[in-house]
C-alpha positions, -999 to +999 in steps of 0.1 A: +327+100+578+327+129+602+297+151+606+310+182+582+328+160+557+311+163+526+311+140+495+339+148+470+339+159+434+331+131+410+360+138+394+379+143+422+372+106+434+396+074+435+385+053+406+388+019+432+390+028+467+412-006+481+403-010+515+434-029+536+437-064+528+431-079+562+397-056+559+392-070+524+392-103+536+371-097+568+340-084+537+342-109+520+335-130+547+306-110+558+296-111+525+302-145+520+278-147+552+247-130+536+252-148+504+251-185+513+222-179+537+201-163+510+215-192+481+211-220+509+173-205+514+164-205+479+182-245+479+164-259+507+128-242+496+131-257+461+142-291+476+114-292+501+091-284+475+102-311+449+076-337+456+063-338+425+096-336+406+091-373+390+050-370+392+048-368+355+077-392+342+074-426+337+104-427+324+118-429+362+115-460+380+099-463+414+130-473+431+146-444+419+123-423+429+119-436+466+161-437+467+155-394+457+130-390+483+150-409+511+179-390+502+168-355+497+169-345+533+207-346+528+204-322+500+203-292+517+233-300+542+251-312+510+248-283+494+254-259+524+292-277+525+297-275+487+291-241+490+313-230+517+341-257+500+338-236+468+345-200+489+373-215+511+388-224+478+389-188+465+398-172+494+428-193+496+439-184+460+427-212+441+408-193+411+380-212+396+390-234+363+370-246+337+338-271+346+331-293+370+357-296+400+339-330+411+352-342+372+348-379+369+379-398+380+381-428+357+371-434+319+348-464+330+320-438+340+319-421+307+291-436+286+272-425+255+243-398+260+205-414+255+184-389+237+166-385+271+199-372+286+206-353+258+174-338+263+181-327+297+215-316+291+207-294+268+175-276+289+205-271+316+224-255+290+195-232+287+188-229+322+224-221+326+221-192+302+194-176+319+205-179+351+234-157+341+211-134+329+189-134+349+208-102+371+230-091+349+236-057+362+239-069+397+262-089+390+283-068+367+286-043+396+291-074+427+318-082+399+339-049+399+335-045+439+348-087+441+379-072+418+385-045+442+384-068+473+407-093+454+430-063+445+428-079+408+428-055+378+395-051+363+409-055+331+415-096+343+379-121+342+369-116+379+368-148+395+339-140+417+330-168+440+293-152+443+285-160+407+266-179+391+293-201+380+299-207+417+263-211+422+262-237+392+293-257+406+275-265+439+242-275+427+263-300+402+284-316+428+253-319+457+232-333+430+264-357+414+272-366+452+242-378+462+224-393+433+242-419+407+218-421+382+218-390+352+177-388+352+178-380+389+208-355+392+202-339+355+164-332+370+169-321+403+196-296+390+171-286+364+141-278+392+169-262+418+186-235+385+152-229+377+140-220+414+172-198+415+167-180+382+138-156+394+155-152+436+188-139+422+186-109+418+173-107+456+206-125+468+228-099+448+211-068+455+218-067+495+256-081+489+260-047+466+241-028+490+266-037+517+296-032+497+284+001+483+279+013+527+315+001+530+326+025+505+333-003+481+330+012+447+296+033+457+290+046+425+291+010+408+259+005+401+251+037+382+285+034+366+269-003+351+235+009+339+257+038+319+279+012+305+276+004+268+278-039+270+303-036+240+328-005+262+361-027+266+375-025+302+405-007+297+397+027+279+428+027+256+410+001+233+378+024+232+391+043+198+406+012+181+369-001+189+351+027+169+377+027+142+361-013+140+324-005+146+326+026+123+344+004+093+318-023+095+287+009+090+312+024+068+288+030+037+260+050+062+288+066+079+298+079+045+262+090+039+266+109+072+298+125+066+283+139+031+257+158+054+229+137+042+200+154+066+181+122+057+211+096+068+213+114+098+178+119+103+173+076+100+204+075+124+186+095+149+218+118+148+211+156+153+219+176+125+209+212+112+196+219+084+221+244+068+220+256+028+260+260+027+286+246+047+302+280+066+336+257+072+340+253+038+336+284+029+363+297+056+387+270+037+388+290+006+391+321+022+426+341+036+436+337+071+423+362+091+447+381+112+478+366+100+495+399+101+487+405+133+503+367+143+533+380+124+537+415+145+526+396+178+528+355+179+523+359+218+487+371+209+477+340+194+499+308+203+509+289+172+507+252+169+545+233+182+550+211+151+571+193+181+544+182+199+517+173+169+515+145+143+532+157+112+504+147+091+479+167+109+494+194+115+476+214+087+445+204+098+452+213+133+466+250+124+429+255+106+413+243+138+437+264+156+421+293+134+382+284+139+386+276+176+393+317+178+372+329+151+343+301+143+328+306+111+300+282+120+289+315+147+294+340+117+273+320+097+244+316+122+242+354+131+241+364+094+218+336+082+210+308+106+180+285+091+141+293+100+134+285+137+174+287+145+184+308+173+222+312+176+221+326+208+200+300+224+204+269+202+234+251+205+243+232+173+270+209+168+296+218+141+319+187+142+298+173+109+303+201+090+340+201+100+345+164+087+332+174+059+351+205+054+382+189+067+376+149+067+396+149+026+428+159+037+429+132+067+445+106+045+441+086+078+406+067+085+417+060+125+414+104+124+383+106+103+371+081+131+378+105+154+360+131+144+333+113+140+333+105+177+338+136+187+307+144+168+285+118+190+302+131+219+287+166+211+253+153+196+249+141+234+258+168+249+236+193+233+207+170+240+219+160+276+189+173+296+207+173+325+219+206+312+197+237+311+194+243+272+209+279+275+241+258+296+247+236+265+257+265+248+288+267+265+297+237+253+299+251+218+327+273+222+348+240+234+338+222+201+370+231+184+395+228+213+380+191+221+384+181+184+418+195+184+429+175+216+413+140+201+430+142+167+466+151+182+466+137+218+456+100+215+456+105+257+423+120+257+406+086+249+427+068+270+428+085+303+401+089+324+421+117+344+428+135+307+418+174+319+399+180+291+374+150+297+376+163+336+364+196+323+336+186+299+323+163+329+331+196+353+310+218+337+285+194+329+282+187+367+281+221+375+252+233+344+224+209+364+198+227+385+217+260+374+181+273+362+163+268+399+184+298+411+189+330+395+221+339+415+235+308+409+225+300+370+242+338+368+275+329+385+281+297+367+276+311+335+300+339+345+325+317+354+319+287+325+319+317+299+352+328+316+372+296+314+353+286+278+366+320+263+404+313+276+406+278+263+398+292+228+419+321+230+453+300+247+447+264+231+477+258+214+487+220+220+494+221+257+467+206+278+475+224+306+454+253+298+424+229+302+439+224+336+440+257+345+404+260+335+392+235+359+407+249+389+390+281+379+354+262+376+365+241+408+373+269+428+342+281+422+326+248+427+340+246+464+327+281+475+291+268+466+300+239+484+314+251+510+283+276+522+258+241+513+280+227+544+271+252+564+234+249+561+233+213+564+253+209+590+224+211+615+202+186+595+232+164+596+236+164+636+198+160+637+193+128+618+221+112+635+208+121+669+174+102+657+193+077+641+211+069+671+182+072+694+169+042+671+187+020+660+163-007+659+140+007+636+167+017+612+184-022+613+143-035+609+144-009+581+174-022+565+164-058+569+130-050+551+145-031+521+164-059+513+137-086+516+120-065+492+146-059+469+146-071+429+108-075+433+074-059+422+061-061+455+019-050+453+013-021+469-009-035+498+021-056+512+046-033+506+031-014+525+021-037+552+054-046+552+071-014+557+045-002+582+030-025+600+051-055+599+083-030+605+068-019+642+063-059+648+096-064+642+112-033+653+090-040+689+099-074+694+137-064+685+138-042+715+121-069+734+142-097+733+169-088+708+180-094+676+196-127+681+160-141+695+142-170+686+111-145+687+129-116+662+138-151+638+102-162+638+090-128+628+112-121+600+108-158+587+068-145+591+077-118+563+097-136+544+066-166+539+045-134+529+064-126+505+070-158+494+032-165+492+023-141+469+041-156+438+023-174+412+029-217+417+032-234+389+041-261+407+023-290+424+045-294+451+046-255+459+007-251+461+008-280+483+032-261+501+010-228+502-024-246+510-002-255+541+010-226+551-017-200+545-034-211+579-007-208+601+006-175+582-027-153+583-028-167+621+006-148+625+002-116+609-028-112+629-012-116+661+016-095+649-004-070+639-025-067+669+010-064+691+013-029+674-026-023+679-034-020+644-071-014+638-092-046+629-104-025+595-070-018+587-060-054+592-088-065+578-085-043+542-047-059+544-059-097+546-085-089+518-058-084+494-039-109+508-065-135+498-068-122+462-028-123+457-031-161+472-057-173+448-036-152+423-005-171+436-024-209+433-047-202+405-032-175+380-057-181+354-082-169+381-073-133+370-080-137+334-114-153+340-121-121+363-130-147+392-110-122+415-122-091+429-105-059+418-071-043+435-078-023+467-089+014+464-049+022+470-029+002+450-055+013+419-048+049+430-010+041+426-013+025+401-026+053+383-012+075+391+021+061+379+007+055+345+000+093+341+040+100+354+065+104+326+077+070+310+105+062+335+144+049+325+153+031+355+169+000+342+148-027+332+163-053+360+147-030+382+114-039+385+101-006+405+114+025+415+120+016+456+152-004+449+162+028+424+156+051+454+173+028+485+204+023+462+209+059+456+245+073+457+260+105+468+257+126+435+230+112+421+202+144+406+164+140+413+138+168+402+107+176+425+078+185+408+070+224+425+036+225+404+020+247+375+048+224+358+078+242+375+102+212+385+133+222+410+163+199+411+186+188+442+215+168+444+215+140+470+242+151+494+244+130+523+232+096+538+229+084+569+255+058+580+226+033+587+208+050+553+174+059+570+176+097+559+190+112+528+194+153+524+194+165+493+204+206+481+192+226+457+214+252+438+192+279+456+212+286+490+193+271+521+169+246+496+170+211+514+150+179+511+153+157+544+133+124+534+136+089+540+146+067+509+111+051+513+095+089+512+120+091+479+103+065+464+070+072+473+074+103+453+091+088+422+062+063+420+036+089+419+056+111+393+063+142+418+101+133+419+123+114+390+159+109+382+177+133+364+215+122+364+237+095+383+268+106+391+282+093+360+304+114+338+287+129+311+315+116+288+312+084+301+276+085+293+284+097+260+309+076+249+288+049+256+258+064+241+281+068+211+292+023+212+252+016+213+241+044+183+271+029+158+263-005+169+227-003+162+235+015+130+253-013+119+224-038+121+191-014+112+208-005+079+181+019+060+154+010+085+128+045+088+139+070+112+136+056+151+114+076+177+136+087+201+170+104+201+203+084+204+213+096+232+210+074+267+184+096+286+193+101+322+158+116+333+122+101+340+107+130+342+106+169+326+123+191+340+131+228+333+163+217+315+142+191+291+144+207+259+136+198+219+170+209+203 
């Protein structure tokens, strides 16, 4: 990426970017590399720490015990070749079929299951299920990135030889290979799957990381935690999947559709409050301006009978009438409910078109449709990534988008469809618009602009929405165009420090992902990132990163870390009770080496100790036998608990690996104080990721920070997430799957909490809003 290139327009991007195949190949080596020494890791500690896997069980005889102990050294090695086997397998073409590839070869080893083995079979089908679980969203986004290095649609199963499944296969043939008898392989497959379940997450985090830096789908991993788990893969089947969902609710859609405030109310569905329905009354009413069609068609483009369904086509020329004059707007000037401001509310008048309209549709697939148009809108209005007075804009295009859905079945389909590129536009181009009063000005000039000519040239001919987005993205690139300018010099200036350093950005790198997909405490995260970071960083420039010293440091952090989780196990207390001497001996030394101050170091080991008595005795903690957290992490920990309830996804156990993964496009808001909150996009990262700038809408407002400083903020409430760069119909659509999903199954169930819609913000901002 050269120094002035900047990111392009979400909407502008490549849905998969295919890198050459020879290149393909060479990164899935690499990652192929980073995943079997972080599976063969997790392997070999569970193995070494399976002493006391037949402790408890009588049921084993001694011999077989002694045979598993004199054979488990080969485990490890075993597994190591089963693994790369497995990979060699997929890269050569071989996709991965059905169970088992070490099947049994003759029908004198099958045998009837005891009810032990039964037993055990059926706690590995459990393990199994949770294992796949266990990182879903990891691996849903390692999935599409394996698809795109494959070059296999994404529509096929991806046959990703990082999975679970692959993960499975290799523990079943080491444990098969080396051990005859069903008690011994059944149980140590059972103790490895269950050692694997909570370290997975930290295997697939750094392979997305890396793929995501190679410009392997980027956006991915926000695309994922958007996704509805019921969106199909190909977006052609996304209406015939509402038309199903929809049919099976059908009795409270109906209830919906009759304007029942309380249905919608109970289906957490905006709706206002209105004594008569304005569309109706338009219905009975002449045509106004027909005699002016008649003296000058050109003036207002009639419908092409050509290019429309037949049966809709007299719905379409009444929605060809109200997308020019809305009687919904009439209604709301002359006599808009208490508390209703019509020119600052936005309200969304698809309802009260279905049931104006929804009769002579004889149809369901297009009552269907308007129904998801109308979720579509009820997110949008409540979107706070949009400044209240913004969503307004989106009511003039209320008509137009209906009028696309029910005649162009396209608009669903394609993800390149303009008007869906112009909803997501605008929306894109609405956040922050309040943080600047030249900007927020200029946007709405130009969104009022393009708005006002889709309603007054609509006909049937998507090309007017086309035209309508090179007027907003013309704008668009001006505003980006002068935000080059101005962070041109912050870009030359973190890549002079980056290069002046690589060290400490690679030790950077290396200790993001160690802690990645855990809640790390505060006092060793921060050790780790500070501290421990100079150790390693020093003895990197020292003897290099291919040195016995640089391996004996990071295998230092990586006991740490390993120390401080809770051991239920005999054999990994034993472990710990070991270890603890030789590993406080170590970070002392290394901490010294950077001259940090013996109360410093001190402070760390205290907390240390509590997290290892923690670790070895975790009913220590609900006695109160151990001393309370250190003056910092309680100070975090508060003050996280007084910032707004956060919406990171749930895999994601703390806002650091939220931060680090961050994507080009991706909002945050900054808390300004006196509750003023400014938003900035982030626009660029540094190629080794160790300084993100982000801009404001205001010319000349930049944030240069670390994603560590990021973080920092997020967990102390002064920063938050306001939008990935996901489109908002994306985000809407799937909104939409979840609501008539859960619809279906809470039946008449009292009226939930929160809106519907998917928040995209932890945090209020200036554009948070109660419609």
């Amino acid at each position: 990426m050269s120094t002035t290139e900047l990111p392009p327009r979400a909407a502008s991007r490549p849905a998969v970017p295919v890198p050459a195949h020879g290149a393909s190949l060479a990164l899935l080596r690499e990652c192929f590399d980073m995943f079997h020494a972080s599976a063969c890791g997790v392997a070999r500690l569970s193995i070494e720490t399976s002493n006391d896997l037949f402790e408890m069980d009588s049921s084993v005889a001694i011999d077989a015990v002694l045979e598993f102990k004199a054979r488990r050294k080969d485990w490890p090695r075993a597994f190591d070749n089963a693994l790369r086997q497995l990979f060699q397998n997929r890269i050569a073409g071989r996709r991965r079929k059905g169970r088992r590839p070490d099947a049994e070869e003759s029908l004198h080893t099958l045998r009837v299951l005891s009810d032990a083995d039964t037993r055990k079979q059926g706690v590995l089908g459990d393990l199994t299920r949770r294992f796949s679980g266990a990182a879903k969203q990891e691996l849903d986004a390692l999935d599409l990135r394996v698809a795109v290095l494959f070059e296999e649609p994404p529509s096929l199963e991806t046959d990703n030889p990082f999975s679970p499944a692959y993960l499975l296969d290799a523990i079943g043939m080491t444990s098969r290979s080396l051990y005859h008898d069903p008690q011994i392989w059944r149980s140590v497959m059972e103790r490895v799957v269950t050692d694997f379940i909570p370290a997975i997450a930290k295997v697939y985090i750094p392979l997305n990381r890396l793929l995501a830096e190679r410009g392997v789908l980027p956006d991915a991993g926000a695309i994922v935690r958007a996704r509805s788990f019921l969106h199909p893969k190909d977006d052609a089947e996304v209406l015939p999947l509402f038309d199903r969902l929809i049919n099976e609710v059908h009795p409270s859609m109906q209830a919906w559709r009759t304007l029942d405030l309380q249905a919608a109310r109970a289906a957490s569905y905006h709706l206002l409050p209105l004594g008569a329905n304005p569309y109706v009354s338009a219905l009975s009413a002449p045509p106004r301006g027909e005699e002016h069609d008649s003296a000058n068609p050109d003036d207002f483009p009639r419908l092409d009978a050509m290019m429309s369904r037949r049966e809709l086509q007299p719905v379409l020329e009444v929605l060809d009438r109200w997308q020019r004059t809305d009687p919904m707007a009439e209604h709301l000037r002359s006599s808009a409910p208490a508390g209703v401001d019509a020119s600052v509310t936005p309200v969304n008048r698809i309802p009260w078109i279905q049931a104006a309209l929804g009769g002579q549709i004889a149809n369901p697939s297009g009552r269907n449709t308007i129904d998801v148009v109308g979720f579509l809108f009820d997110y949008i209005i409540r979107d706070i990534s949009i400044p209240p007075r913004l969503r307004l804009m989106f009511d003039g295009l209320q008509v137009p988008i209906l009028k696309v859905a029910l005649s162009d079945p396209a608009f669903f389909a394609g993800k390149l469809h303009p008007a869906r590129r112009l909803i997501n536009d605008l929306a894109d181009a609405a956040v922050g618009a309040d943080d600047d009063a030249r900007y927020g000005a200029a946007i709405t000039k130009v969104a009022s602009r393009v708005v006002d000519t889709i309603r007054a040239d609509f006909g049937i001919d998507s090309k007017v929405f086309e035209n309508a987005r090179r007027t907003l993205q013309e704008f668009s690139d001006r505003e980006r165009m002068e935000e080059s300018a101005v962070m041109q010099p912050l870009i030359d200036a973190a890549l002079s420090e980056e290069s002046r350093d690589v060290d400490r950005s690679q030790v950077r790198a290396l200790v993001r992902n160690r802690l990645a997909g855990t809640d790390t405490p505060f006092d060793v995260r921060a050790f780790s990132c500070t501290v421990w970071a100079s150790f390693l960083k020093q003895v990197r420039q020292t003897e290099g990163p291919d040195g016995t010293a640089y391996a004996a440091a990071t295998q230092t952090l990586d006991d740490m870390l390993w120390s401080i989780t809770v051991k239920a196990r005999t054999g990994q207390r034993a472990r710990l009770s070991r270890m603890i001497p030789s590993l406080i001996g170590r970070l002392r030394e290394g901490g010294a080496s950077v001259h940090v101050s013996g109360e410093k170091m001190k402070r760390f080991l205290d907390a240390l100790y509590e997290l290892h008595v923690a670790a070895i005795r975790p009913d220590a903690i609900a006695k109160g036998e151990c001393a309370e957290d250190t003056a910092e992490a309680a100070e975090a920990t508060e003050a996280t608990e007084a910032a707004p309830p956060s919406t990171a996804p749930a895999s994601r156990k703390n806002v650091y690996d939220l931060a680090i993964d961050a994507v080009r496009g991706t909002w945050f808001a900054f808390d300004k104080g006196d509750g003023v909150w400014s938003h900035a996009r982030l626009d660029w990262i540094s190629p080794m990721r160790a300084t993100y700038i982000l801009t404001g809408r205001a010319r000349g407002e930049m944030h240069v920070v670390t994603p560590e400083d990021l973080a920092w903020e997020m967990s102390t409430g002064r920063a938050s997430l306001v939008a990935e760069p996901v489109p908002l119909y994306d985000r809407a659509i799937n909104a939409a799957l979840d609501f008539v999903a859960a619809r279906g199954t809470r039946g008449n169930e009292p009226p939930p909490q929160e809106p519907s819609g998917r928040s995209t913000s932890a945090a209020p901002s200036p554009s948070t809003a109660t419609v």
